[in-house]
BABAGU-164105 format. One record per atom (N, C-alpha, C, CB): z, x, y; residue in one letter. Coordinates in steps of 0.001 Angstrom, whole numbers, plus 500000, padded with zeros to 6 digits. Glycine has a CB too. Layout:
! residues N
ZXYA;...
***
This chain:
! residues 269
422128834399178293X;422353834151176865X;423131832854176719X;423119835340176189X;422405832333175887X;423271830567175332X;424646830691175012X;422649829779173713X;425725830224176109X;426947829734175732X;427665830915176240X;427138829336174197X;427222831515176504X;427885833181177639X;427566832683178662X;427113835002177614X;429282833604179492X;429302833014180738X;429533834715181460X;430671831600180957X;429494835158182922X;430326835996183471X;431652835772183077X;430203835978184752X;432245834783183157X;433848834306183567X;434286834502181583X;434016831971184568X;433175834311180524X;433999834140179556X;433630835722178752X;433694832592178717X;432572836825179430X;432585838621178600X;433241838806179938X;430748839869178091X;434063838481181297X;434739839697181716X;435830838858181046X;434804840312183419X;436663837891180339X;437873837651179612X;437431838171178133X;438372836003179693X;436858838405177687X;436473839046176549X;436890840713176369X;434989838827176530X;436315841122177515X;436245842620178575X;438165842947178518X;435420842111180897X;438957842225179080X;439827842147179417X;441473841846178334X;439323841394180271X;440938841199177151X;441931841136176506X;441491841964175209X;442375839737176378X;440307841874174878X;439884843526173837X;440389844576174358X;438233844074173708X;440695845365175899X;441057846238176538X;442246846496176497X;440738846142177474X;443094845329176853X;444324845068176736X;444622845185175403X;444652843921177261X;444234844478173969X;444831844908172971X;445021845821172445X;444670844587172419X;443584846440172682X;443803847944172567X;444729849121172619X;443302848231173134X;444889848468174280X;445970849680174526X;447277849324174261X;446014850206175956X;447634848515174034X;449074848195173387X;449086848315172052X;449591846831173638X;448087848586171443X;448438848946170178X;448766850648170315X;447175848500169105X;447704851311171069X;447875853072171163X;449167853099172219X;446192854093171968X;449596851947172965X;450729852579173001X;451821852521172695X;450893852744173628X;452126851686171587X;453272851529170578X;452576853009169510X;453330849517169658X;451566853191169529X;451279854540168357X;451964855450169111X;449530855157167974X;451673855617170499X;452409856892171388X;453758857022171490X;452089856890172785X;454245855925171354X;455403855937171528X;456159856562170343X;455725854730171851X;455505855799169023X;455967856194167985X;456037857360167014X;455710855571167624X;454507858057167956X;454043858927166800X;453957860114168173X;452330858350165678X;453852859900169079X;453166860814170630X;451487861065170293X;454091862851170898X;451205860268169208X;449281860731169141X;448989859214168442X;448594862586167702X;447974859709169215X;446792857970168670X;445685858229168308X;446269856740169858X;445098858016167042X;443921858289166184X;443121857854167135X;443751857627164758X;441888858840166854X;440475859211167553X;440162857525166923X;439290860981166835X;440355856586165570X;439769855631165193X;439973854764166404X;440191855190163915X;440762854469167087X;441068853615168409X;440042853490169137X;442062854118169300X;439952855249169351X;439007854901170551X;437434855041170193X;439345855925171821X;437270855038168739X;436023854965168203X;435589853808167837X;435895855680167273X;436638853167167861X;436179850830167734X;436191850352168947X;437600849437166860X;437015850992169806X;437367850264171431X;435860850669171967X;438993851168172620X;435215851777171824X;434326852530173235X;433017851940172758X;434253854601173415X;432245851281171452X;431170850693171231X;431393849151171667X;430787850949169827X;432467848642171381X;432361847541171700X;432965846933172898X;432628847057170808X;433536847787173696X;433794847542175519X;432051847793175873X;435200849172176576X;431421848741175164X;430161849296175828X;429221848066175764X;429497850687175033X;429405847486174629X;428242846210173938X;428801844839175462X;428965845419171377X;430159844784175500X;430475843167176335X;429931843817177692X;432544842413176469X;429898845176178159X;429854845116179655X;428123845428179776X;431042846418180507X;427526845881178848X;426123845968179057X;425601844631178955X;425451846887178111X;425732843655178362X;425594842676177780X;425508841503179611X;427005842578176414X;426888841896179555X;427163841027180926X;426557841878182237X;428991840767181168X;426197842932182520X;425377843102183636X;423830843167183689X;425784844143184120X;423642842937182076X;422087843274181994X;421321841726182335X;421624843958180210X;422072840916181718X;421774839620181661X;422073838572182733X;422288839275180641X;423271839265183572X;423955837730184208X;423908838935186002X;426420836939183162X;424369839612185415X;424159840709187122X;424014842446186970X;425942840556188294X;422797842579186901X;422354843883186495X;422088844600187526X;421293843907185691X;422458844094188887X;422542844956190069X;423780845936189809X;422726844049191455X;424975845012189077X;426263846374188931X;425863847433187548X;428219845504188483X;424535847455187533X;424803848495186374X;425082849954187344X;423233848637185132X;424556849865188104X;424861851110188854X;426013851660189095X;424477851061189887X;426858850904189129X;428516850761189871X;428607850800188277X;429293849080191108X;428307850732187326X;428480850653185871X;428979852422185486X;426793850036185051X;427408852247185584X;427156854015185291X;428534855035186453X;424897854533186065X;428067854889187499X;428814855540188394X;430343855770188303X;428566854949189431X;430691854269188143X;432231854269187504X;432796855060186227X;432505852906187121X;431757854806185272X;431874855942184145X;432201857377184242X;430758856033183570X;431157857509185416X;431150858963185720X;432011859902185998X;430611859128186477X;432379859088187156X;433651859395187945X;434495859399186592X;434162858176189272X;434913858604186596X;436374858571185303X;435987859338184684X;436823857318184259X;434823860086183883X;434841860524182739X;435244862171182691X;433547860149182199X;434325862369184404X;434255863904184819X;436084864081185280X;432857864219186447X;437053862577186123X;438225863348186487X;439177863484185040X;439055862522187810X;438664862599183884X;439365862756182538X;439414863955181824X;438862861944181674X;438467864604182181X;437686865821181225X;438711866933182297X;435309865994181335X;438829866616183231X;439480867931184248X;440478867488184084X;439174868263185848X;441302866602183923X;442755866613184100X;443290866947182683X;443335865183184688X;442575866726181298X;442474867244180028X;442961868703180134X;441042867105179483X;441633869362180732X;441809870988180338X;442715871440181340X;440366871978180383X;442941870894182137X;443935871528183246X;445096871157182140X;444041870697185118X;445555870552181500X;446465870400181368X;447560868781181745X;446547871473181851X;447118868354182430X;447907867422182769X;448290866253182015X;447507867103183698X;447120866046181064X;447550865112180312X;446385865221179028X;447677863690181188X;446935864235177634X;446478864645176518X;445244863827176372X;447453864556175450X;444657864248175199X;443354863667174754X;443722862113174808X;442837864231173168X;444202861916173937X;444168860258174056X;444355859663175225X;445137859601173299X;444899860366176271X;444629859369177701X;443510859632178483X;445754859471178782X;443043860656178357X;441266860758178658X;440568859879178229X;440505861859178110X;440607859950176760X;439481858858175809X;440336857609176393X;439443859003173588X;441804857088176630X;441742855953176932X;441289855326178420X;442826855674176576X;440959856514179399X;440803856245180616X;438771855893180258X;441507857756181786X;438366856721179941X;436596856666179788X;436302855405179146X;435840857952178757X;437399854776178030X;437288853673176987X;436955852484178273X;438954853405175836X;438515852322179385X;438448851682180434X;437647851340181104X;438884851965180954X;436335852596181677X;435566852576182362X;434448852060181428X;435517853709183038X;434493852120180231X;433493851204179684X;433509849669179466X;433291851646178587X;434604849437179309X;435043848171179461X;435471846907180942X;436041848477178754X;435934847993181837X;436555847323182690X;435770848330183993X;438340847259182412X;434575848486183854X;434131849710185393X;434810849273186488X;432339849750186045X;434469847844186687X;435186847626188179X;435721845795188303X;433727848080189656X;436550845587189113X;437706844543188924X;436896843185188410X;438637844249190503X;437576842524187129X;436792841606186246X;436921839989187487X;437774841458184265X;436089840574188609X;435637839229189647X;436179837928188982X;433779839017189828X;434767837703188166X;434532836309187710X;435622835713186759X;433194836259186997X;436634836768186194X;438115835829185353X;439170835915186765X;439115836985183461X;439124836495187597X;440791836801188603X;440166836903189970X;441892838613188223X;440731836712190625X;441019836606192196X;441901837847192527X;441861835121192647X;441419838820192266X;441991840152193076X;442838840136194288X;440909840921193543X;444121840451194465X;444526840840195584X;445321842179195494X;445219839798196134X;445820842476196619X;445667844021197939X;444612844338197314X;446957845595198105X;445218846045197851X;444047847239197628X;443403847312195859X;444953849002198059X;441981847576196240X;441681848033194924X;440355849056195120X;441390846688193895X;440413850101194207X;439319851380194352X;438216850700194024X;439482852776193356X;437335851090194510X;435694850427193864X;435722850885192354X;433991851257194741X;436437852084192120X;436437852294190686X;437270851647190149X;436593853459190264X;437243850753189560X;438753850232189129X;439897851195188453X;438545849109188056X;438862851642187159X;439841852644186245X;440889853613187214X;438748853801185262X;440521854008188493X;441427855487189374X;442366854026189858X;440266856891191194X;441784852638190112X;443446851746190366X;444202851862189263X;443425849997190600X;443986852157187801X;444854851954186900X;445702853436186675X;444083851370185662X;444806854301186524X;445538855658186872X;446084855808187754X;444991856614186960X;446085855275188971X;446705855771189855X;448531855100190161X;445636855584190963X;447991853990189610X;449278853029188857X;449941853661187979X;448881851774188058X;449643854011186942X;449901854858185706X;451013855724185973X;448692855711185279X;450247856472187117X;451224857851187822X;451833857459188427X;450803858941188607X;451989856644189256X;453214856240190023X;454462855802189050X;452811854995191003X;453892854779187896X;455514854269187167X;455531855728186736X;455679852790185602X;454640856920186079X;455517857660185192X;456274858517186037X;454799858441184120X;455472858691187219X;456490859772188567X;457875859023188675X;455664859768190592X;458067858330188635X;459335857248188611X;460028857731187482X;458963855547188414X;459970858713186345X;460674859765185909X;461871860532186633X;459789860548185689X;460895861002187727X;461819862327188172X;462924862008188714X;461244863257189157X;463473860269189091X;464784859776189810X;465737859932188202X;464618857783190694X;465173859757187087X;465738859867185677X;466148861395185515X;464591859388184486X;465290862428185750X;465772864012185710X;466369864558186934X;464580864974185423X;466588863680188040X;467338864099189301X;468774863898188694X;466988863124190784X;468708862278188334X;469978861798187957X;470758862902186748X;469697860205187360X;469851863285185852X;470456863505184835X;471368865749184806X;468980862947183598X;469992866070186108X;470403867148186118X;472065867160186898X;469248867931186742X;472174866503187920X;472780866247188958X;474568866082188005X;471916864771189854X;474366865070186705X;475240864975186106X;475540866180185427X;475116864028185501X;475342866521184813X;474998867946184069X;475804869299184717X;473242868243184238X;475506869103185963X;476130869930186813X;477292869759186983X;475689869978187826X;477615868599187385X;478985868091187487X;479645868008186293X;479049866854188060X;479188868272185196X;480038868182183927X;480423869479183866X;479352867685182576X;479352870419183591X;479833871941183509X;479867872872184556X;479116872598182666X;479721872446185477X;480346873694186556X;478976874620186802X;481845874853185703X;478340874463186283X;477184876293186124X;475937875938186929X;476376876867184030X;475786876568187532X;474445876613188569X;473110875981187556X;474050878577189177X;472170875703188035X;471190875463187037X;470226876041186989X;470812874481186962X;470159877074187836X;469397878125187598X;469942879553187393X;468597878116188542X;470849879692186640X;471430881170186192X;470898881531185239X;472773881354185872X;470096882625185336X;469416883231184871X;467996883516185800X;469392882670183716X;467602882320186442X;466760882692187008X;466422882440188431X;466074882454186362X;466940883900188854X;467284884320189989X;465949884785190817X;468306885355189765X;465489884806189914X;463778885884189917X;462537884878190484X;463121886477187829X;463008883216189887X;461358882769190642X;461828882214191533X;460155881752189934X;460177881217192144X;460177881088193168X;461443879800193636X;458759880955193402X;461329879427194447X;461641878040195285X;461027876857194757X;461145878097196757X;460249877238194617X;458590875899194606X;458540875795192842X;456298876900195491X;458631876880192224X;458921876301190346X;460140875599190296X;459180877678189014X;461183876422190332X;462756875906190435X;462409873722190575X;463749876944192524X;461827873975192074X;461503872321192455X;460802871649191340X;460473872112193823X;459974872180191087X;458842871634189932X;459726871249188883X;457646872818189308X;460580872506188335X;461184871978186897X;462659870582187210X;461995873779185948X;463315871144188190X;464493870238188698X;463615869097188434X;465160870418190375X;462320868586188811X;461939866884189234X;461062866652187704X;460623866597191121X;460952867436187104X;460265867397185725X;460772867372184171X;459585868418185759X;461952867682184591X;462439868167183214X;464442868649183509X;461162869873182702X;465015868589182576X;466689868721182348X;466795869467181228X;467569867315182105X;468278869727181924X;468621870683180720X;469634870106179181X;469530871940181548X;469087871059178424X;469944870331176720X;470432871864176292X;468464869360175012X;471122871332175437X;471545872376174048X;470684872857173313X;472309871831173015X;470482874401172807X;469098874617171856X;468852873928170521X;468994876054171451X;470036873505170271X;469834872953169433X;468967871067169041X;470983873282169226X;468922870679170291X;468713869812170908X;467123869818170701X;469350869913172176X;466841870702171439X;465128871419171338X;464641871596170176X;464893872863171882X;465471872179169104X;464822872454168164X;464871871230167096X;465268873702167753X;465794870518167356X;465887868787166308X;464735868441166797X;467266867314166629X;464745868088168293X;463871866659168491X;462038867556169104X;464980865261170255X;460934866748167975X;459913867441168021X;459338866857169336X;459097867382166758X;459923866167170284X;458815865019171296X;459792865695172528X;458879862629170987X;460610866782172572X;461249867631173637X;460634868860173570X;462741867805173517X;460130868994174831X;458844870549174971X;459836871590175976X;456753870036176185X;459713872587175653X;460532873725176821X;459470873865178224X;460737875688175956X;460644873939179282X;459923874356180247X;460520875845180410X;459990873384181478X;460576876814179939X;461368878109179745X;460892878692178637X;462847877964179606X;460642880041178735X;460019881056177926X;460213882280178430X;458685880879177754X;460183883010176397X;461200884203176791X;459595885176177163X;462611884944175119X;459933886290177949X;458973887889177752X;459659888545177480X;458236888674178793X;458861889567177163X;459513891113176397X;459311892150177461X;458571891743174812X;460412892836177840X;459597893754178710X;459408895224177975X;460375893926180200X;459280896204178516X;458933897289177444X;460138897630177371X;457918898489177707X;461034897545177443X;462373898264176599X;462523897127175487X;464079898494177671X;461746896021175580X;462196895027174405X;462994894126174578X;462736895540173418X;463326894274176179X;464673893009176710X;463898892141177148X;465913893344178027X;464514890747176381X;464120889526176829X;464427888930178130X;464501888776176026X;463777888313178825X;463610887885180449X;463349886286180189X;462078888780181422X;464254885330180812X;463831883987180776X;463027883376182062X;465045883220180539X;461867882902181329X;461057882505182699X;460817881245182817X;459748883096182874X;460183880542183457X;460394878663183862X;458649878501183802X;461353878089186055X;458654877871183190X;457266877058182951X;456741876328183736X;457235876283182048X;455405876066184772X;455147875123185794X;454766873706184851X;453845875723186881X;454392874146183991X;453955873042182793X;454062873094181396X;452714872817182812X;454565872957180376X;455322872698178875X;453989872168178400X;456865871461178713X;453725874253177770X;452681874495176445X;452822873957174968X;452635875929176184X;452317872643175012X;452336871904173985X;452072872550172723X;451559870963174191X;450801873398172403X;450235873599171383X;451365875038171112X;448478873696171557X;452034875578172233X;452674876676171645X;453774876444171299X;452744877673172287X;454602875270171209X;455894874653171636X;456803875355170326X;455840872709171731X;456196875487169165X;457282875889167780X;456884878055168065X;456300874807165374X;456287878463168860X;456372879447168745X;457268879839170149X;455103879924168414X;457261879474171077X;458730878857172540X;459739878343171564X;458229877088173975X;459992877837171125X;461150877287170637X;462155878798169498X;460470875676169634X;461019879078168830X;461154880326167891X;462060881475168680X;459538880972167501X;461368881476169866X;461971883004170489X;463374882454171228X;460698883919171885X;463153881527171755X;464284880801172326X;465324880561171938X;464119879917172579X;465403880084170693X;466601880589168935X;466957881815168908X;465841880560167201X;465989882617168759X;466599884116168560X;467144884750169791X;465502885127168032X;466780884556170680X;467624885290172010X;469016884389172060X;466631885139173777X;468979883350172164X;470170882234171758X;471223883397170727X;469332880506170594X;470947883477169855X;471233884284168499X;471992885836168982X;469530884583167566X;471370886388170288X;471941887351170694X;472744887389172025X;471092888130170643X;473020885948171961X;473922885709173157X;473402885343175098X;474730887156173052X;472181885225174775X;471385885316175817X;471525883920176845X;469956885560175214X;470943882455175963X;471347881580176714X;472696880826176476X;470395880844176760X;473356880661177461X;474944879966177052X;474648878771178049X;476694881068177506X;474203878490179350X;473626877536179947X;473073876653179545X;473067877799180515X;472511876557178517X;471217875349178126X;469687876332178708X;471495873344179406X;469159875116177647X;467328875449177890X;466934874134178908X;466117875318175998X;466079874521179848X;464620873356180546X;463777873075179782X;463615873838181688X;464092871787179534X;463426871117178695X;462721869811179710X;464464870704177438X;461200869304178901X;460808867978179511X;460130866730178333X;459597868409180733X;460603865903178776X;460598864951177466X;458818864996177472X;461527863028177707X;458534864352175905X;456938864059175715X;456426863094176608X;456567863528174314X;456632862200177699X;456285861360178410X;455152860483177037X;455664862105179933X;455190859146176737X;454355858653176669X;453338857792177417X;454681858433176100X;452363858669177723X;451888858076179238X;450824856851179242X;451112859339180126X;450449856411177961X;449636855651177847X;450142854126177860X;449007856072176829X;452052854104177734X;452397853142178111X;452188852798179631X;453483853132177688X;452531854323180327X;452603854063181936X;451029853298182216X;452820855816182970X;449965854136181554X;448842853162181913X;448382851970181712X;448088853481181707X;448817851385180343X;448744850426179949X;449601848903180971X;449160850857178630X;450702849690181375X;451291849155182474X;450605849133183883X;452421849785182559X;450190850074183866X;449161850363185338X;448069849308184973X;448323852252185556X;447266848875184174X;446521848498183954X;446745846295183832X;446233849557182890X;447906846116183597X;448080845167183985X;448863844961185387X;448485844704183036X;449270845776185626X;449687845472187555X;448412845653188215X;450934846796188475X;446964846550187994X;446037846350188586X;445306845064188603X;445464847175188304X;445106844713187181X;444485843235187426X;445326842214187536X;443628842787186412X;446910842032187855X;447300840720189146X;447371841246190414X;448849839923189020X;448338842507190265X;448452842948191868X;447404843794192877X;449615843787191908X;446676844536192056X;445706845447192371X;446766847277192827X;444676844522193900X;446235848234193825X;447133849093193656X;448256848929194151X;446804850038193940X;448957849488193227X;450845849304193466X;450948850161194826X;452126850217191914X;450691850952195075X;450902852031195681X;450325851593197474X;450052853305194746X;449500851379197250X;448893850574198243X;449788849028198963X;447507850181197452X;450372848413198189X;451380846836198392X;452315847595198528X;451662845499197130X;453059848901198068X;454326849385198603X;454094849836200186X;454865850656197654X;453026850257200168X;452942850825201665X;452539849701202749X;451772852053201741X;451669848684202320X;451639847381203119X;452849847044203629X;451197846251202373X;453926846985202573X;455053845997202731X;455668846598203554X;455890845596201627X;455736848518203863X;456936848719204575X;456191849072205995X;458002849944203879X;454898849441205976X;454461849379207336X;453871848215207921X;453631850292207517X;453445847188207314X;452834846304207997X;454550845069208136X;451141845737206986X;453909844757209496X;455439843751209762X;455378842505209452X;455967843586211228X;456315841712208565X;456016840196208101X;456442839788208686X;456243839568207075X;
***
């Protein structure tokens, strides 16, 4: 096509992508949700520059096109219903793979590691800055302790080893009242009833979003009868679409982070 280049739809590819997501993730930040409209202007027209540029200039990568889609779309859709993370970072990971399937060659000179899929280099980036959390809830439980004296698991004497770990590196403890002000703080703790009607506090492997004002509800009222004096496990809303959006520009200068950390400390300079 006249006056199209490779070098000028993958920079096209690349800063439409990029604007994108810095706009949804100042929305995440601000709001913790980003209108379906985002990713209903982003996903036709990442789809139009990258068909455009492999049909015409190198239509051998449509394959690696399609394929890349795939992949991303099927691990988006599973990490969705599992739970791990929300709609808008699915739709923003599939948006990716329409836009950016695999590393934009013809604008950058790629260096370290990079996945043939590109999008799992940006996720996988993603997760590393947001895992870089849990030195923030080590720190914070650690203080906590040392302020008040009280074990941090009293009350629950009952689970395992392996939750206890989960919530310690995931989530800290607050005041209920704390929980119930701020709407972007989810419980990792929930009450049961047993049949005499006595409430039992249990630890969450993962903070039920959609149930969070009916957890919070029971959590008040046992509060109310003297139940928690410790604090609640709580885990902040993570806005994770910054972490990707960040992942997503350390992939296209550095390629995977994760990969240059491990170069640097095993390979000898």
């Amino acid at each position: 096509m006249k006056g199209l280049s490779p070098q000028i739809l993958d920079a096209a590819r690349v800063l439409l992508c990029l604007s994108f997501f810095v706009y949804a993730s100042w929305s995440d930040w601000k709001r913790r949700e980003v209108s379906n409209k985002v990713w209903a202007v982003l996903a036709p027209l990442a789809f139009s520059l990258t068909a455009i540029e492999y049909v015409f200039f190198v239509p051998v990568f449509l394959f690696y096109f399609a394929f890349s889609f795939s992949i991303t779309s099927i691990l988006s859709i599973v990490l969705f219903y599992v739970g791990a993370f929300g709609g808008a970072d699915a739709k923003a990971l599939m948006c990716l793979a329409l836009a950016i399937p695999y590393y934009p060659i013809y604008l950058l000179s790629g260096s370290g590691f990079l996945s043939p899929i590109f999008p799992l280099t940006v996720f996988s980036n993603g997760v590393f800055l947001a895992a870089l959390s849990v030195l923030y809830a080590l720190l914070r439980n650690y203080l906590w302790k040392l302020r008040t004296g009280v074990k941090l698991f009293e009350g629950f004497e009952n689970e395992s080893v392996w939750r206890k770990i989960l919530v310690l590196v995931t989530g800290y403890k607050v005041e209920s009242v704390t929980l119930a002000k701020n709407e972007y703080v989810f419980p990792l703790e929930d009450i049961t009833f047993k049949n005499t009607g006595e409430g039992e506090r249990r630890l969450l492997t993962f903070p039920k979003y959609e149930n969070r004002e009916a957890i919070v509800d029971r959590i008040l009222s046992e509060e109310s009868k003297g139940m928690l004096q410790n604090g609640v496990w709580v885990t902040p809303g993570l806005p994770l679409l910054i972490f990707i959006t960040a992942g997503l520009v350390i992939a296209l200068l550095f390629g995977d982070i994760i990969w240059v950390l491990l170069r640097f400390i095993l390979i000898p300079h």
